[in-house]
N, C-alpha and C positions, 0 to 999 in steps of 0.2 A: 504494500500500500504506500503510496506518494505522501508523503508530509506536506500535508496541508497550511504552510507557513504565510502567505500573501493574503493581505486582506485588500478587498476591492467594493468598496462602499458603492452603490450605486442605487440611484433613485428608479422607480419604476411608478406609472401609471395606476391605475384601482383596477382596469380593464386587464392587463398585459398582468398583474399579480392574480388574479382570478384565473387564468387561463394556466399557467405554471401549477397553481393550487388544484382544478381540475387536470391536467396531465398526471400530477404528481396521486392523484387519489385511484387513479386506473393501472398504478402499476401494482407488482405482485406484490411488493413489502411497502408498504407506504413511508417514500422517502422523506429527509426534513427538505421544507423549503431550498435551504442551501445546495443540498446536493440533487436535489431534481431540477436546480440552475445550473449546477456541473455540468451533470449527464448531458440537458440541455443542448449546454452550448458544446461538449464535446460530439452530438447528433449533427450541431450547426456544421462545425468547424470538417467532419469526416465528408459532410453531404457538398460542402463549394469544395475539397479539390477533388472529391472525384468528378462534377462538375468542370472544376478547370482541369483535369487530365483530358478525358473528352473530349474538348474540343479544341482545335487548332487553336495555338498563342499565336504566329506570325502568320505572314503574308506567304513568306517562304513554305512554312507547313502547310498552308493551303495549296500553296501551286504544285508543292511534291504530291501530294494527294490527289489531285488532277492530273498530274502526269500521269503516275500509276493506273486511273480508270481509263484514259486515252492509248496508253501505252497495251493497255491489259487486251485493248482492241473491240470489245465489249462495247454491242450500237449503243447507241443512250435510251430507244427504249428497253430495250431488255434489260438494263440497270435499273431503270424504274419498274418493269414487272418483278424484277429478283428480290429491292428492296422491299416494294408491297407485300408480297408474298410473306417475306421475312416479318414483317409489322403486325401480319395479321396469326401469325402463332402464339 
């Protein structure tokens, strides 16, 4: 277990603490306050980078990416039936 040593005072809303207080009451052990704003923000922090893994950072990773479907030879619509295809599993 991580030592818990920094303290991070922060104001919150009535609205944005209700919704924390419900989260926190649907889980299996009912967390304190504090640590159902851990968990929280450790759900925020895991969910934006696999977000930014996902998707292209530069101009350059976009254009390698386009190379490789043009390159691969693959018309453009069969790219789009393959991905449909793919979305609807």
């Amino acid at each position: 277990m991580k030592l818990k040593d920094q303290r991070i005072p922060v104001m919150m809303a009535v609205d944005e603490v209700t919704r924390i207080d419900d989260w926190r009451r649907h889980q299996p052990a009912l967390p304190s306050r504090s640590e159902a704003i851990r968990r929280l923000v450790e759900l925020g922090l895991i969910a934006s980078e696999a977000r930014r893994r996902a998707r292209p950072k530069t101009a350059a990773e976009i254009a390698a990416r386009n190379t490789e479907i043009i390159l691969s030879g693959t018309p453009y619509r069969s790219r789009r039936s393959t991905r449909s295809a793919k979305n609807e599993d």
